[in-house]
C-alpha positions as CSV (number, residue, x, y, z in Angstrom):
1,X,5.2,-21.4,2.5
2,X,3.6,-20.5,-1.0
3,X,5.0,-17.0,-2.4
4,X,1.0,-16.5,-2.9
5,X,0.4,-17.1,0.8
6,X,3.2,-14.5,1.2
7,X,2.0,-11.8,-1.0
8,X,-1.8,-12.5,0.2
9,X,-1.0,-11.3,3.3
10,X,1.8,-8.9,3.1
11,X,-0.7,-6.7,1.1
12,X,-2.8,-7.3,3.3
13,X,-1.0,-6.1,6.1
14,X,-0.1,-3.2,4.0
15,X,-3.2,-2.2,3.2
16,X,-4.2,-2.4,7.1
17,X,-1.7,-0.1,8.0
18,X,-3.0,2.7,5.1
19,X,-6.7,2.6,6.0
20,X,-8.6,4.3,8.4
21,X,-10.3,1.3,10.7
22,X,-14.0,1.5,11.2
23,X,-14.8,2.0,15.2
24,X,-15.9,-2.0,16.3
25,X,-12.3,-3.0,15.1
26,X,-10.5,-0.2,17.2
27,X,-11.9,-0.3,20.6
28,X,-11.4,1.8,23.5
29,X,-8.1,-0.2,24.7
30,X,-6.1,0.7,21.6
31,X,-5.9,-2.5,20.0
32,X,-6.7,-3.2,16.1
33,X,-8.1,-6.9,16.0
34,X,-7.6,-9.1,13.8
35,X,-9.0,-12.9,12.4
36,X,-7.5,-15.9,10.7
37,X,-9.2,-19.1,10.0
38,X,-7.4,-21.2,8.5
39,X,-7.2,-25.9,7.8
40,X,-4.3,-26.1,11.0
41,X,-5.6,-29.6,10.7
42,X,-6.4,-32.2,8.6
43,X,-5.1,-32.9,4.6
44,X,-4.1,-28.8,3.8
45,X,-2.8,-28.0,7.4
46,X,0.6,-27.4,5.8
47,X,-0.7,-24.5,3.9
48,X,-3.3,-23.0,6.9
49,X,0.1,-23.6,9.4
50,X,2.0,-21.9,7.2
51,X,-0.6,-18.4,6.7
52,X,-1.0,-18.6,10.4
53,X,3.3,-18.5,10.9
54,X,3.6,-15.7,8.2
55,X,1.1,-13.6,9.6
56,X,1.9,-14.1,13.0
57,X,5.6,-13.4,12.1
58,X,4.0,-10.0,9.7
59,X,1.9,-9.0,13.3
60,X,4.8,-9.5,16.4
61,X,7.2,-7.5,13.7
62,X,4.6,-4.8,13.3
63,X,3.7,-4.6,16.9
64,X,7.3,-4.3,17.6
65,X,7.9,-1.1,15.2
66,X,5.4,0.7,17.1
67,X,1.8,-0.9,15.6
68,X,0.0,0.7,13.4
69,X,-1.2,4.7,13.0
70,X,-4.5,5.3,13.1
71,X,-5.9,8.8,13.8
72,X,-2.5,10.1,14.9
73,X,-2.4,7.2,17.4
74,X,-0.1,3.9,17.5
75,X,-1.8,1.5,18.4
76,X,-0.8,-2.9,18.4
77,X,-2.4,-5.2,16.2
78,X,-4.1,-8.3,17.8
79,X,-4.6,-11.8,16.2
80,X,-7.5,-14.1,16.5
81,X,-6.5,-17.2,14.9
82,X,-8.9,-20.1,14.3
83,X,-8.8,-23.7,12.8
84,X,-11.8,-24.0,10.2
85,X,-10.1,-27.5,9.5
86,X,-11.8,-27.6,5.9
87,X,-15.2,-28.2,7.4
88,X,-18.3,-25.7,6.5
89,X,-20.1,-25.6,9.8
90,X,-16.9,-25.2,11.8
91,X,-15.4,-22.4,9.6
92,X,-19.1,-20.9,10.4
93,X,-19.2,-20.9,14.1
94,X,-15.6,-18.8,13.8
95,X,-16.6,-16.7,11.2
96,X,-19.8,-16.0,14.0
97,X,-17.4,-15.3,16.4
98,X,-14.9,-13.3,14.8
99,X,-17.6,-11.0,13.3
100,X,-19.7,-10.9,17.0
101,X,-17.2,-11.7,20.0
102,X,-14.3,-10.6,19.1
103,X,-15.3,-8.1,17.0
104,X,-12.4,-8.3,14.4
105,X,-11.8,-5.6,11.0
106,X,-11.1,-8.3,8.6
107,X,-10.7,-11.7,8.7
108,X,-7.6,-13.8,6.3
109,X,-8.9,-16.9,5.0
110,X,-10.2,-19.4,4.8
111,X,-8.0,-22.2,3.7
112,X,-10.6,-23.7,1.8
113,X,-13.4,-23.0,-0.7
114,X,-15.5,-25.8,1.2
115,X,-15.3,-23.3,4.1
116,X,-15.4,-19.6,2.1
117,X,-18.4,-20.3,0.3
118,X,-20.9,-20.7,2.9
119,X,-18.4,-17.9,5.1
120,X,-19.3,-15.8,2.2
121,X,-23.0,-16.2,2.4
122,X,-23.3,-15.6,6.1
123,X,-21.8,-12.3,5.5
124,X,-23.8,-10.8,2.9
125,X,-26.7,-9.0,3.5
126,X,-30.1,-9.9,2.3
127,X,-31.4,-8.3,-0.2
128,X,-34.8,-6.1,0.1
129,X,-34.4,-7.0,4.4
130,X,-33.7,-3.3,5.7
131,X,-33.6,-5.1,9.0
132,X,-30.4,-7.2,7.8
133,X,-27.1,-5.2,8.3
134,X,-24.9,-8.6,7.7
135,X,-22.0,-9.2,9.5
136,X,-19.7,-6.2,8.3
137,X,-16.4,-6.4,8.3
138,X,-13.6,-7.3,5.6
139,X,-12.6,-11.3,4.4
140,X,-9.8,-11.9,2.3
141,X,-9.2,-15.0,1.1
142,X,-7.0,-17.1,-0.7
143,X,-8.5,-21.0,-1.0
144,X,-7.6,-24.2,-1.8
């Protein structure tokens, strides 16, 4: 695992846990929700296997402290973890379903640019199209 990969999401985490979270990421149930997508397969699966093992490690040791406090309330983090497998319309459909299903804060990843570009564009909002909110919520990335 790349000390990158490491840092990436440790301040990640870190800056999770000192932000407010806007109200589709904290539901009702008390749980703060959280995406990955990241290559688990293909020619960089080492390096999305590995972001998926650190920040499952970061969550499960977070969870276990308590969670995180939000509003005076301690609530557990829950991962959504996806394999965008280096391939644009794949990496699309999750970053669909992370943003509309399961209603995620932020997102870590991509693994690749192949995949972040076109991620990026879907979440922007048009320009001048009042009608466009885009898909709002946080992507960090790191790509290969």
């Amino acid at each position: 695992m790349t000390s990158t990969v490491r840092f990436t999401t440790f301040f990640t985490l870190a800056a999770l846990c000192l932000a407010p979270a806007p109200a589709p990421a904290f539901q009702e149930e008390g749980t703060l929700r959280i995406g990955g997508l990241w290559a688990l397969t293909g020619g960089v699966a080492i390096t999305g296997k590995g972001a998926l093992s650190l920040t499952t490690f970061a969550v499960e040791e977070i969870n276990a402290a308590g969670g995180v406090l939000i509003g005076g309330k301690r609530v557990k983090m829950q991962l959504y973890a996806h394999d965008e497998a280096c391939k644009p319309e794949q990496g699309l459909a999750i970053v669909r379903r992370l943003a509309t299903v399961e209603k995620v804060l932020f997102t870590l990843g991509p693994t690749c640019s192949s995949t972040a570009e076109p991620a990026f564009n879907l979440l922007q909002k048009r320009l001048g199209d009042p009608a466009d909110q885009g898909m709002q919520f946080l992507f960090f990335t790191d790509t290969a």
